[in-house]
Biopython code that builds the backbone (N, CA, C, O; Angstrom):
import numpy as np
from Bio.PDB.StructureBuilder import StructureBuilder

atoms = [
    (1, "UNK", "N", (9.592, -15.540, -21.875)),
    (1, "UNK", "CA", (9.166, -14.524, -20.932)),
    (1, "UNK", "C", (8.205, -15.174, -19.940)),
    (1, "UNK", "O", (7.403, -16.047, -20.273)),
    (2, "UNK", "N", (8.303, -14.809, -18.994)),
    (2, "UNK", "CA", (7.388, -15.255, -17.948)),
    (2, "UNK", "C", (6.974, -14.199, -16.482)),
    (2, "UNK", "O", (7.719, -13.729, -15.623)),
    (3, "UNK", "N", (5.423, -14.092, -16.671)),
    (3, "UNK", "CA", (4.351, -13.518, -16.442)),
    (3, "UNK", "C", (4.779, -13.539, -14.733)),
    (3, "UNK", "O", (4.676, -14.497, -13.967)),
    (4, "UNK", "N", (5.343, -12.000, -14.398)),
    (4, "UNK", "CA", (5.002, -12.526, -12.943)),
    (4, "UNK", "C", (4.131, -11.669, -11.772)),
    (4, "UNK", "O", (4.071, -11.773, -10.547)),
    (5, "UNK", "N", (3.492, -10.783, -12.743)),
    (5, "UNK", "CA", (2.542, -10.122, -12.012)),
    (5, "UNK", "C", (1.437, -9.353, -13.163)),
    (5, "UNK", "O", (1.677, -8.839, -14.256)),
    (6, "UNK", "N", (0.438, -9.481, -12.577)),
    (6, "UNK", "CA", (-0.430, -8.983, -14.046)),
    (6, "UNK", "C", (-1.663, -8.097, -12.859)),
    (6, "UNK", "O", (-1.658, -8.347, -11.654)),
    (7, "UNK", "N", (-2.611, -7.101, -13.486)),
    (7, "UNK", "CA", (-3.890, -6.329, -13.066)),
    (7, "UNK", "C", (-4.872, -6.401, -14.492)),
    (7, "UNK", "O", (-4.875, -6.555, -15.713)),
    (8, "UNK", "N", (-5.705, -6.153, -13.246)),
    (8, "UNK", "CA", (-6.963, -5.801, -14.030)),
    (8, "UNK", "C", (-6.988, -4.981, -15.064)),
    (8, "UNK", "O", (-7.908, -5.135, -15.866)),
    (9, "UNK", "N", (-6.077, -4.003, -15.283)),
    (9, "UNK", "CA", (-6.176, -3.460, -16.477)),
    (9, "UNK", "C", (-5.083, -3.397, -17.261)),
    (9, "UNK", "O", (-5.054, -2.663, -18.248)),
    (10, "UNK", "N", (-4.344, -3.957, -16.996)),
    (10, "UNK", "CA", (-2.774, -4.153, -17.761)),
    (10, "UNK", "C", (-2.579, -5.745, -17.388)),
    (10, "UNK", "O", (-2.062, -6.273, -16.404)),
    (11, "UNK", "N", (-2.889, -6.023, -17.977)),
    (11, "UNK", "CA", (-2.381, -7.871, -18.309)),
    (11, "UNK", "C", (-0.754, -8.220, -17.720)),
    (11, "UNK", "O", (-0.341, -8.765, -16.696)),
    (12, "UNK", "N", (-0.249, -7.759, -18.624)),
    (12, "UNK", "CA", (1.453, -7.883, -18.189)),
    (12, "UNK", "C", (2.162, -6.846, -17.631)),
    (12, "UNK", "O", (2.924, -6.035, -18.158)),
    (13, "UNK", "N", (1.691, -7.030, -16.128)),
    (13, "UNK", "CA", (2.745, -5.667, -15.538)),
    (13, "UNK", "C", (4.282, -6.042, -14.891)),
    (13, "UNK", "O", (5.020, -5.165, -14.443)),
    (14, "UNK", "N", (4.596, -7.316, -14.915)),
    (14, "UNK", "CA", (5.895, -7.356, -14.313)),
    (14, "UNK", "C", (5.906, -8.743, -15.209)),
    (14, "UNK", "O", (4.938, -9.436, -15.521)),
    (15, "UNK", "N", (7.505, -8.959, -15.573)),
    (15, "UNK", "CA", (7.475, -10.058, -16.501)),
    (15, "UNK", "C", (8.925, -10.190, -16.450)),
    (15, "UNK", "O", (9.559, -9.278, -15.920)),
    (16, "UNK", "N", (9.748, -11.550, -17.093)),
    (16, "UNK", "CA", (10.649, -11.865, -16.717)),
    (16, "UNK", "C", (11.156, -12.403, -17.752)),
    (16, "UNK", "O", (10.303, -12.895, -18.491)),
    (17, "UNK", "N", (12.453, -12.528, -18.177)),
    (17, "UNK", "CA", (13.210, -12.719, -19.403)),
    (17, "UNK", "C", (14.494, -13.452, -19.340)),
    (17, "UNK", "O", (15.451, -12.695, -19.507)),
    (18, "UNK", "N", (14.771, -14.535, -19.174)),
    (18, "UNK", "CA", (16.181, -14.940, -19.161)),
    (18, "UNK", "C", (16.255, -14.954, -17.195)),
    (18, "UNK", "O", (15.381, -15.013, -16.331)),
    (19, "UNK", "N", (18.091, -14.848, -17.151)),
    (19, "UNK", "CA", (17.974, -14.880, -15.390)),
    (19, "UNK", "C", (17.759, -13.863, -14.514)),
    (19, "UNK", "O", (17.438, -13.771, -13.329)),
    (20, "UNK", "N", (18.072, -12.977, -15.585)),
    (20, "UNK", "CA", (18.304, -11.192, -14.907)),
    (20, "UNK", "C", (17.474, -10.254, -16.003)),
    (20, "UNK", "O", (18.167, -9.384, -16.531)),
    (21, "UNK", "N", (16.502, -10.298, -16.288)),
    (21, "UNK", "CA", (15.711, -8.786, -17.157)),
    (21, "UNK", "C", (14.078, -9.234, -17.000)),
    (21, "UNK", "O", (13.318, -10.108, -17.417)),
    (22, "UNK", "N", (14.053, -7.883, -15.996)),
    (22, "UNK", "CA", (13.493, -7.892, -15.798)),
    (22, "UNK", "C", (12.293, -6.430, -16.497)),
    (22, "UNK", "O", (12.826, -5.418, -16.953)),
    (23, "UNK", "N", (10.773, -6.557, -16.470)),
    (23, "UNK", "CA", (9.879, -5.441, -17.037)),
    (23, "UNK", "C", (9.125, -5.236, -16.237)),
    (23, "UNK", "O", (8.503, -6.208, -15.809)),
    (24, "UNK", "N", (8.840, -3.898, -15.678)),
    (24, "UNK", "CA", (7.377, -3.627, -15.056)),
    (24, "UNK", "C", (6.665, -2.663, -15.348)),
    (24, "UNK", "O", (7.224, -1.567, -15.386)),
    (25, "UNK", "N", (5.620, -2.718, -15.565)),
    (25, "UNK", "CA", (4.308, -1.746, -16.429)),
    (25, "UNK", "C", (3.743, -1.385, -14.917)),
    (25, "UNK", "O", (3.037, -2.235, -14.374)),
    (26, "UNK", "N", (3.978, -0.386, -14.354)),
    (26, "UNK", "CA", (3.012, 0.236, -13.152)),
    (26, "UNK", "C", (3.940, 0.942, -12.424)),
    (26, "UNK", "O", (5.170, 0.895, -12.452)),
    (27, "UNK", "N", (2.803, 1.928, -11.443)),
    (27, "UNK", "CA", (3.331, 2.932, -10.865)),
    (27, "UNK", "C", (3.665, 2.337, -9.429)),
    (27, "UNK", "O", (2.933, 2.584, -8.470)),
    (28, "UNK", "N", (4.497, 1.755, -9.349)),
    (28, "UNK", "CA", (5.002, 1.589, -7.913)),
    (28, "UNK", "C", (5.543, 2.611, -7.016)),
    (28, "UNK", "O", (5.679, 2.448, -5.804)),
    (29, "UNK", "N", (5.807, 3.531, -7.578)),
    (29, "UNK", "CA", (6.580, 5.244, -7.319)),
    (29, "UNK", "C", (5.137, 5.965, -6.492)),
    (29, "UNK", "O", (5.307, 6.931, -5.748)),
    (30, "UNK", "N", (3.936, 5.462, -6.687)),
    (30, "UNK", "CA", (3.191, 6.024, -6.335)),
    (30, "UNK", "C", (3.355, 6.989, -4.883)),
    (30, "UNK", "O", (4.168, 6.560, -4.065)),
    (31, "UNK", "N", (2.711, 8.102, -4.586)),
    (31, "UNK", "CA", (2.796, 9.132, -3.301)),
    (31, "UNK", "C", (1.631, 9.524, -3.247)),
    (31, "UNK", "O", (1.110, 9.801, -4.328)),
    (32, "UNK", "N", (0.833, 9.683, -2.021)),
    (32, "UNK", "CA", (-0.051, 9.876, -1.931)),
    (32, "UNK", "C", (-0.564, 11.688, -2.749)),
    (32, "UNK", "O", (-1.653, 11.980, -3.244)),
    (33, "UNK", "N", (0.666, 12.565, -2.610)),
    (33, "UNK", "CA", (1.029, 13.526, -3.294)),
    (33, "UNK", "C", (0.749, 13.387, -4.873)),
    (33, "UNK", "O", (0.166, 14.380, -5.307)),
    (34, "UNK", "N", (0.965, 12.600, -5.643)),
    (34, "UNK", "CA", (0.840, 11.915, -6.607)),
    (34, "UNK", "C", (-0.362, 12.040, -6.730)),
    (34, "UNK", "O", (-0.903, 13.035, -7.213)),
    (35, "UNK", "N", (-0.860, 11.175, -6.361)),
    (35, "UNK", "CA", (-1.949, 10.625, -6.402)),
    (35, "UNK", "C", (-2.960, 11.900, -6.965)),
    (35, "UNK", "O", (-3.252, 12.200, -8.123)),
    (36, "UNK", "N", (-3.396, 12.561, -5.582)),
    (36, "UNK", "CA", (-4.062, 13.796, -5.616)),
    (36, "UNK", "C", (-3.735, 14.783, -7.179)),
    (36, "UNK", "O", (-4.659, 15.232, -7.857)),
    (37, "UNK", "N", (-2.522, 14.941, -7.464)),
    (37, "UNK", "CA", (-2.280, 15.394, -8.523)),
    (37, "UNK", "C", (-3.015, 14.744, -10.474)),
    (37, "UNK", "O", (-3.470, 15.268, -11.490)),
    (38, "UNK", "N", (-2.668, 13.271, -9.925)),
    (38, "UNK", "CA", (-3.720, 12.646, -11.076)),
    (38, "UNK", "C", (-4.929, 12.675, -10.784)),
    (38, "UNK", "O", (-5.554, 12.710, -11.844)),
    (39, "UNK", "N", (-5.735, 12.682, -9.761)),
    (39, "UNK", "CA", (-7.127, 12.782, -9.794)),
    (39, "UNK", "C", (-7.427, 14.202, -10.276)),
    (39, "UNK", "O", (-8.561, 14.408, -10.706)),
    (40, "UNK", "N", (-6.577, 15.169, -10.255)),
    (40, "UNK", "CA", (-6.895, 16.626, -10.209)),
    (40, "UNK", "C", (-6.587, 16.602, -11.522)),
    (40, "UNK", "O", (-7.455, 17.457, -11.702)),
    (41, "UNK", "N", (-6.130, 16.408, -12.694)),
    (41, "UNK", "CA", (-5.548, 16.639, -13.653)),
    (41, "UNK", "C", (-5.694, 15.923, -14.702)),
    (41, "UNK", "O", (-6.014, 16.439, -15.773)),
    (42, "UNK", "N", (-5.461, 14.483, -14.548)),
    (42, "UNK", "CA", (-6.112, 13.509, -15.667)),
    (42, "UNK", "C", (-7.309, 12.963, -15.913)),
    (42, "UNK", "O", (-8.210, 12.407, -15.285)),
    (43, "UNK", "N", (-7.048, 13.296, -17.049)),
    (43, "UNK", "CA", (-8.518, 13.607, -18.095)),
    (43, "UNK", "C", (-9.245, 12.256, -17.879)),
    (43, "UNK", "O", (-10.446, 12.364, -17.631)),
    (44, "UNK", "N", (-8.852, 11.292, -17.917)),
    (44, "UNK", "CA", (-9.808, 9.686, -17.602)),
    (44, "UNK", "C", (-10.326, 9.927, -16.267)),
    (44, "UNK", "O", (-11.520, 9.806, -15.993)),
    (45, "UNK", "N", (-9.072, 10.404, -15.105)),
    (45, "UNK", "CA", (-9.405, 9.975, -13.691)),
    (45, "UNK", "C", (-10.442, 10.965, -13.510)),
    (45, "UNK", "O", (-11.119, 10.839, -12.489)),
    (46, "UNK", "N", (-10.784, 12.194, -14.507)),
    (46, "UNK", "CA", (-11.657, 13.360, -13.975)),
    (46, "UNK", "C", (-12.782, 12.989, -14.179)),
    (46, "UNK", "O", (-13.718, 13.515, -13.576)),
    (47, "UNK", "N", (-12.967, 12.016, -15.057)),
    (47, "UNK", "CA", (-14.341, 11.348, -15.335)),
    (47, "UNK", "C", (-15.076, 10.680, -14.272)),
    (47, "UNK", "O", (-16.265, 10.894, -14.037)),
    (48, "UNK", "N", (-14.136, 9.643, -13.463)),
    (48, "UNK", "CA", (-14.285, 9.232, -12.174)),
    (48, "UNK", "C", (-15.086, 10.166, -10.916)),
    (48, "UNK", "O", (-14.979, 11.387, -10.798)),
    (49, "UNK", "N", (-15.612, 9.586, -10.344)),
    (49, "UNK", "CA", (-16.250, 10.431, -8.423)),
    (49, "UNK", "C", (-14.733, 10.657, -7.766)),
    (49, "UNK", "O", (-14.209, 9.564, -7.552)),
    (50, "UNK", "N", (-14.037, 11.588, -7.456)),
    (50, "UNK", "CA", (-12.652, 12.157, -7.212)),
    (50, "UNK", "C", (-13.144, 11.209, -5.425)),
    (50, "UNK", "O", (-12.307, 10.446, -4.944)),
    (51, "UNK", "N", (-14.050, 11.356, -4.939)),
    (51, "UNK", "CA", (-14.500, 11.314, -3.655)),
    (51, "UNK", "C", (-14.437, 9.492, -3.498)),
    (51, "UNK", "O", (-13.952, 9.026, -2.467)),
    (52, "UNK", "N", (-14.950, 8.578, -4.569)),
    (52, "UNK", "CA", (-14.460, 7.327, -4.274)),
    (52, "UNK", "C", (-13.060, 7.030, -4.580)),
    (52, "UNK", "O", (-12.284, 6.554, -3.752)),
    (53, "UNK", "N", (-12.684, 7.386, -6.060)),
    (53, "UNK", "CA", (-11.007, 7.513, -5.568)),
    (53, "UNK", "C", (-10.339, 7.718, -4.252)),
    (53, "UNK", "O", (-9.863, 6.885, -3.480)),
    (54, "UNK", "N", (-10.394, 8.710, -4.191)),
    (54, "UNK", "CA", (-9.534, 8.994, -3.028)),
    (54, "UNK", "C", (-10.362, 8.094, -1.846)),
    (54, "UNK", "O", (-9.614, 7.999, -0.874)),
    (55, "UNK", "N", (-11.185, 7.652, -1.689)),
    (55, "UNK", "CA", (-11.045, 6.293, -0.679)),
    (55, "UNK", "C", (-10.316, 5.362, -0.904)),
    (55, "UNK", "O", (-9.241, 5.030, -0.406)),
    (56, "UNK", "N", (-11.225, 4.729, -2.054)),
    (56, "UNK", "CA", (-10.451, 3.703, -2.523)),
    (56, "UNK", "C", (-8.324, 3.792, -2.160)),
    (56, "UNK", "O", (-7.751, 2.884, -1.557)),
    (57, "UNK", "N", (-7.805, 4.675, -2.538)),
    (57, "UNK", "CA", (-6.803, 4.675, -2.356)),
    (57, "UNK", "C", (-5.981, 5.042, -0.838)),
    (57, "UNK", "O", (-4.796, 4.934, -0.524)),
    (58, "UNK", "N", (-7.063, 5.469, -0.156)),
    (58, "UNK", "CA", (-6.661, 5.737, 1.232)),
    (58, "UNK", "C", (-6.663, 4.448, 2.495)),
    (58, "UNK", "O", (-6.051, 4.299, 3.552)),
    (59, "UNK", "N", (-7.839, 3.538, 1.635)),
    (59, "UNK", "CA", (-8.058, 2.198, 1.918)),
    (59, "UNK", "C", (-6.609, 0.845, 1.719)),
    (59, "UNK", "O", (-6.320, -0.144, 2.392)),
    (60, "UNK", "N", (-5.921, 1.545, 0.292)),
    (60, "UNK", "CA", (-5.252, 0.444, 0.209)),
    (60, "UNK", "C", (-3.596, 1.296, 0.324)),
    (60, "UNK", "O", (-2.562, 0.787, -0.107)),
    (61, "UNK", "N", (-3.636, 2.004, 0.674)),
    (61, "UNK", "CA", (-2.368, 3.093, 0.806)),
    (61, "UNK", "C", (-1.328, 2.636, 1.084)),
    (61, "UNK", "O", (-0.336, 2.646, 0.354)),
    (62, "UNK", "N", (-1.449, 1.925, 2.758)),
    (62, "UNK", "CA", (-0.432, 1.099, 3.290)),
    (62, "UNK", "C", (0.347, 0.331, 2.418)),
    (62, "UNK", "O", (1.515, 0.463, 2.052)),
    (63, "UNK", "N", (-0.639, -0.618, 2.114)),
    (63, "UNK", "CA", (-0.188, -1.787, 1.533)),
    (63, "UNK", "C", (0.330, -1.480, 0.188)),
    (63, "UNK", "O", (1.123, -2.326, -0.225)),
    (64, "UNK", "N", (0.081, -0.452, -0.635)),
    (64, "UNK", "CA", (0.400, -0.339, -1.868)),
    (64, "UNK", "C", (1.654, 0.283, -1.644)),
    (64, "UNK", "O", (2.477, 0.007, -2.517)),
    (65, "UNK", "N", (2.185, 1.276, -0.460)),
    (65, "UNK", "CA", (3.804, 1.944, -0.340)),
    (65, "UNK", "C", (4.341, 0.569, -0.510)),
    (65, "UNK", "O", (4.834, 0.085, -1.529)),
    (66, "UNK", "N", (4.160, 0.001, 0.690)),
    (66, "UNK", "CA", (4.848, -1.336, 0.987)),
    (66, "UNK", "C", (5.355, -1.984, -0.039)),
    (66, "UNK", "O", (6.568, -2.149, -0.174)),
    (67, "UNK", "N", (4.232, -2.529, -1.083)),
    (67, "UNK", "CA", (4.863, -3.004, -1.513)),
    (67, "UNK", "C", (5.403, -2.713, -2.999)),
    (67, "UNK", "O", (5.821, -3.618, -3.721)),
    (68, "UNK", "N", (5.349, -1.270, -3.413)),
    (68, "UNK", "CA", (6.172, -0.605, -3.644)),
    (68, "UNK", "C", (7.812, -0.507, -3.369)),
    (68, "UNK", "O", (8.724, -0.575, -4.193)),
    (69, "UNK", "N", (7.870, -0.324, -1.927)),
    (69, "UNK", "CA", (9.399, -0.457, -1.462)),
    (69, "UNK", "C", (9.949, -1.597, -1.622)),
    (69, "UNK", "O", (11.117, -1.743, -1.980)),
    (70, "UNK", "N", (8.857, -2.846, -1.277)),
    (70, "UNK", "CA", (9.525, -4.266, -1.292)),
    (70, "UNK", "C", (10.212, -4.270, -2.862)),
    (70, "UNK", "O", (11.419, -4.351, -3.090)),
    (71, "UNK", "N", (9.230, -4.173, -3.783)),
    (71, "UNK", "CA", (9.518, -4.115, -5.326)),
    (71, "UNK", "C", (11.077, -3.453, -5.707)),
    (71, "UNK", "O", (11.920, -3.866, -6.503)),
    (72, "UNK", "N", (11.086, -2.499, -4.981)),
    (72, "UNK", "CA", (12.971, -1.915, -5.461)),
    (72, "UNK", "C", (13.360, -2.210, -4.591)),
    (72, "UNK", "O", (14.491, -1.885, -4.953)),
    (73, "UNK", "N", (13.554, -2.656, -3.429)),
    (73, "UNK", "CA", (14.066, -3.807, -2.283)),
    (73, "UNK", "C", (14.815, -4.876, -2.586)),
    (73, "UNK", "O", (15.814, -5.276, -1.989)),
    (74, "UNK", "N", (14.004, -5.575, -4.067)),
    (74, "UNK", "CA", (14.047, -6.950, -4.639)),
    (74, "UNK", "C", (15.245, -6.774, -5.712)),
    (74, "UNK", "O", (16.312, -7.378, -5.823)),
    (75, "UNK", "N", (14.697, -5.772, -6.423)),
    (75, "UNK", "CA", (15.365, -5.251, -7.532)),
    (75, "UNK", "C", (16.785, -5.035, -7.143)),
    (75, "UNK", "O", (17.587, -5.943, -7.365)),
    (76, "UNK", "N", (17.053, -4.285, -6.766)),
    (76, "UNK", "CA", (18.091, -4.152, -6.056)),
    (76, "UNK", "C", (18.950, -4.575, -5.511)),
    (76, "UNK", "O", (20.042, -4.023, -5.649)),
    (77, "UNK", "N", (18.789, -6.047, -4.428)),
    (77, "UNK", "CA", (19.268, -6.989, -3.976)),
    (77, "UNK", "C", (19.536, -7.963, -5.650)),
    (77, "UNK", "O", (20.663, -8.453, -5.721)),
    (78, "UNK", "N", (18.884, -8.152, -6.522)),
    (78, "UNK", "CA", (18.755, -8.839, -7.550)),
    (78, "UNK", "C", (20.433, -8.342, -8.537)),
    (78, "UNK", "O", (21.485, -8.944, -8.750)),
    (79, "UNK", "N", (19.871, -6.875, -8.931)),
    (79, "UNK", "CA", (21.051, -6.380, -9.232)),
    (79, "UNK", "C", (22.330, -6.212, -8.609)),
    (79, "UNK", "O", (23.295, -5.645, -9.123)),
    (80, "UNK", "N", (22.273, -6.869, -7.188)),
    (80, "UNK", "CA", (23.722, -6.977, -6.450)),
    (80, "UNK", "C", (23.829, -5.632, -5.646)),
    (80, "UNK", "O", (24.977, -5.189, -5.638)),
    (81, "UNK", "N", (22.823, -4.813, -4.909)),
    (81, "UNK", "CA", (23.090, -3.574, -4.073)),
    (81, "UNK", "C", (22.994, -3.731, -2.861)),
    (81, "UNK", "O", (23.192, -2.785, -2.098)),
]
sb = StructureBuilder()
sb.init_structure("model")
sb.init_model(0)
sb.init_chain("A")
sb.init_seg("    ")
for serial, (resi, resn, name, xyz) in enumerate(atoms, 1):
    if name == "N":
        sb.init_residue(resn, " ", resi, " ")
    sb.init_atom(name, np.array(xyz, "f"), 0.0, 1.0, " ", f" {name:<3s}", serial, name[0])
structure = sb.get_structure()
């Protein structure tokens, strides 16, 4: 297996197996819609300042769709679509 993307709080979030199997641990699906819904609702994130969240994530928004899309972009082309 081999490590090809890891975070701060999940060690092994994308990982690789042979030529074709592939694993990913994270929300790349993310929506800003989303989002708002877990800050409102989950019990860890309620613990959090809702008010730096939602910067924090408005800060990196762009870049996190992006590369989101790139991610099933890859996948996809990988699997032959």
């Amino acid at each position: 297996m081999t490590l090809l993307g890891s975070g701060e709080f999940c060690q092994n979030q994308i990982v690789k197996v042979g030529s074709n199997a592939y694993g990913i641990q994270c929300h790349f699906e993310l929506t800003p819609e989303m989002f708002e819904v877990w800050i409102n609702e989950d019990e860890e994130l309620l613990q959090l300042d809702k008010n730096v969240l939602q910067e924090n994530f408005e800060a990196i928004k762009t870049e996190y769709i992006g590369v989101g899309r790139r991610l099933v972009q890859n996948f996809l082309k990988i699997a032959g679509y």
